[in-house]
C-alpha positions as CSV (number, residue, x, y, z in Angstrom):
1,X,119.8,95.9,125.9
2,X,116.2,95.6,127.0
3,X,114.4,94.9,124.2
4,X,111.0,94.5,126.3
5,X,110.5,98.4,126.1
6,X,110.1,97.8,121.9
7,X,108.1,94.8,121.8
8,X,104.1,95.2,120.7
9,X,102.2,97.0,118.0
10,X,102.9,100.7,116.9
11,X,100.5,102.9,114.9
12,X,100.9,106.4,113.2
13,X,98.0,107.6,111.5
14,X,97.2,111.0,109.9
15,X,94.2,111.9,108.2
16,X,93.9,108.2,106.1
17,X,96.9,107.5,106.3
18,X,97.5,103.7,109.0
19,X,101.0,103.1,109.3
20,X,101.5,100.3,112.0
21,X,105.0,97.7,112.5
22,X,105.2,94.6,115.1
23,X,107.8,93.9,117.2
24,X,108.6,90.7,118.9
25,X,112.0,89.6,120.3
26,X,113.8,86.8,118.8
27,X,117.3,85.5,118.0
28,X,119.0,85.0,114.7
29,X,121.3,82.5,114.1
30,X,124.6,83.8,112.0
31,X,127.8,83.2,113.2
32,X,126.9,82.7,116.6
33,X,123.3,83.1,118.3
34,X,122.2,87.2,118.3
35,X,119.2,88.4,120.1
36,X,117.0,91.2,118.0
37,X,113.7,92.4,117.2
38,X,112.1,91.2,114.3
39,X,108.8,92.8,112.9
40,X,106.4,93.2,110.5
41,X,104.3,96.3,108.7
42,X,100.9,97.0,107.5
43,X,100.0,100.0,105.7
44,X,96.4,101.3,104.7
45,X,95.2,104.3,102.7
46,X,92.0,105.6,101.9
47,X,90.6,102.5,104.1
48,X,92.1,100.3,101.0
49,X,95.2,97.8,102.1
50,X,98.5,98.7,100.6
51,X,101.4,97.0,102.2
52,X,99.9,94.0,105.2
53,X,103.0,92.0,106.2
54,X,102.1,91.6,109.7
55,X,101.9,87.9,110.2
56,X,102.9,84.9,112.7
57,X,107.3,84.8,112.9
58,X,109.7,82.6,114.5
59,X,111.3,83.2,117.5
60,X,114.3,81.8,115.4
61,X,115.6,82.6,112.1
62,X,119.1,80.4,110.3
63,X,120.0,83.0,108.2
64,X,122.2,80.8,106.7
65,X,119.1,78.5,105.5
66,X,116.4,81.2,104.3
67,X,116.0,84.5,104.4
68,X,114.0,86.7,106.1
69,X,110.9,87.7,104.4
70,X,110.5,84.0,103.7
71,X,109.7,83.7,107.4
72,X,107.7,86.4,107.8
73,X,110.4,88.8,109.0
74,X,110.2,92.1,107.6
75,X,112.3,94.0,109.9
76,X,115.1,93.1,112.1
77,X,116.1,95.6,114.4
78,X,119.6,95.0,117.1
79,X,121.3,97.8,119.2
80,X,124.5,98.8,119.4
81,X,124.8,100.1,123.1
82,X,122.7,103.3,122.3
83,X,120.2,103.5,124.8
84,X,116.8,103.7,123.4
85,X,117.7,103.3,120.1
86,X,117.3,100.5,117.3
87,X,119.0,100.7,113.9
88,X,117.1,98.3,111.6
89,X,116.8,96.4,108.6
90,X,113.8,96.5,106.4
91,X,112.4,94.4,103.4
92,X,109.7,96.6,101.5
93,X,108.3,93.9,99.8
94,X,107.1,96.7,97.2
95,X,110.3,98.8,96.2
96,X,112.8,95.7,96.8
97,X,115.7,97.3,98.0
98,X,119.3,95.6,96.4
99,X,117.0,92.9,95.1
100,X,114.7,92.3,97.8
101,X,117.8,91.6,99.9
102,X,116.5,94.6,102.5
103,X,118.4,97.9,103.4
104,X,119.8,99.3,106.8
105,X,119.5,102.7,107.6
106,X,116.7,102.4,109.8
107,X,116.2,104.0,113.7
108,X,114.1,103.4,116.1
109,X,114.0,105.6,119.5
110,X,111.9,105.5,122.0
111,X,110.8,108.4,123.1
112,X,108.6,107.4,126.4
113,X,107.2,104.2,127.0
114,X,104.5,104.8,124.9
115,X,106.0,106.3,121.9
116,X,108.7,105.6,119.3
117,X,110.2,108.1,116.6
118,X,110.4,105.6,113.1
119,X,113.1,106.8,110.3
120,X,114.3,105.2,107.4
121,X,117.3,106.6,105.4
122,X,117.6,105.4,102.0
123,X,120.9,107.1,101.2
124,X,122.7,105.9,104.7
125,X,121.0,102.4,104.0
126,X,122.5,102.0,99.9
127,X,126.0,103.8,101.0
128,X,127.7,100.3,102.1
129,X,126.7,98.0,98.6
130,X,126.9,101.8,96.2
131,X,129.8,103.7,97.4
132,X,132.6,102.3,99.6
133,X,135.4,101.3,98.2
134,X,135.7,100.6,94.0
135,X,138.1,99.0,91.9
136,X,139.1,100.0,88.4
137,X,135.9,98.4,86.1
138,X,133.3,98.7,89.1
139,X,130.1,99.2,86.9
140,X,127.8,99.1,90.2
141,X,125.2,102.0,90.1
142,X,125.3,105.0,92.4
143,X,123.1,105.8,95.4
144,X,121.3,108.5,92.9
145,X,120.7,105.9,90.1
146,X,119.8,103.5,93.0
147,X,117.1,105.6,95.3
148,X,113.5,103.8,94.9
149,X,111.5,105.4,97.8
150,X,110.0,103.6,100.1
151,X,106.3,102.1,100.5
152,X,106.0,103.4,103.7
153,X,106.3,106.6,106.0
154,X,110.4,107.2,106.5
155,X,109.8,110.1,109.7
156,X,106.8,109.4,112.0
157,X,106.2,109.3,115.8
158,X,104.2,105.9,116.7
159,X,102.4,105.3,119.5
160,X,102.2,101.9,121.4
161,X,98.9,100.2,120.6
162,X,97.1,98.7,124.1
């Protein structure tokens, strides 16, 4: 996968609404060494500041040592052999999804070279911890008793800032 094509700065704004995410390339260290995205958001309304966690990140993150809004990751983003198209992980450092341990269920697809179409599902992103498979005595909550929202858009088209 070329990730090149998703690196930079990406914006959506309507009316005074700023949405805008960061991309860089960089490689997590799990089990073995992974290349990915990892990013970070900013969020303004009314010209007041909501959500700004775009800031410097490493090009490598041990997840095994700390996790990833503790280096200034705030979304990680792989693909799976779909051409231009991300799924991703994201932190909202406001709703703290599972604990502020982030939730999948994000896409990315680029559109044109320009442009990217940004979802976030909170229902496919809680499905894997909520649902799955329970035992006898499982007193985890649902998905329903679990769904927080998001602090940010979760359906735009963002264009690639020059």
């Amino acid at each position: 996968m070329n990730y090149d094509a998703f690196v930079g700065t990406w914006v959506y704004q309507k009316n005074d609404t700023v949405f805008k995410i960061r991309l860089q390339k960089g490689t997590t260290i799990i089990y073995s060494n992974c290349a990915e995205l990892f990013g970070g958001y900013y969020l303004s309304v009314n010209s007041v500041i909501k959500e700004d966690y775009i800031k410097p990140m490493p090009m490598v993150w041990d997840v095994s040592k700390s996790s990833a809004p503790t280096n200034n990751i705030y979304i990680t983003a792989a693909n799976d052999n779909t051409p231009n198209l991300l799924g991703f992980e994201f932190y909202d450092q406001r709703k703290k999804h599972l604990n502020g341990r982030g939730i999948t269920g994000g896409k990315i697809e680029l559109l044109a070279p320009n442009k990217i179409h940004w979802t976030l599902n909170e229902w496919e992103g809680l499905w894997p911890w909520l649902e799955g498979e329970r035992e006898e005595g499982d007193n985890r909550p649902g998905i329903r008793e679990s769904m927080i929202g998001f602090s940010v858009p979760t359906d735009v088209i963002m264009i690639k800032e020059q």
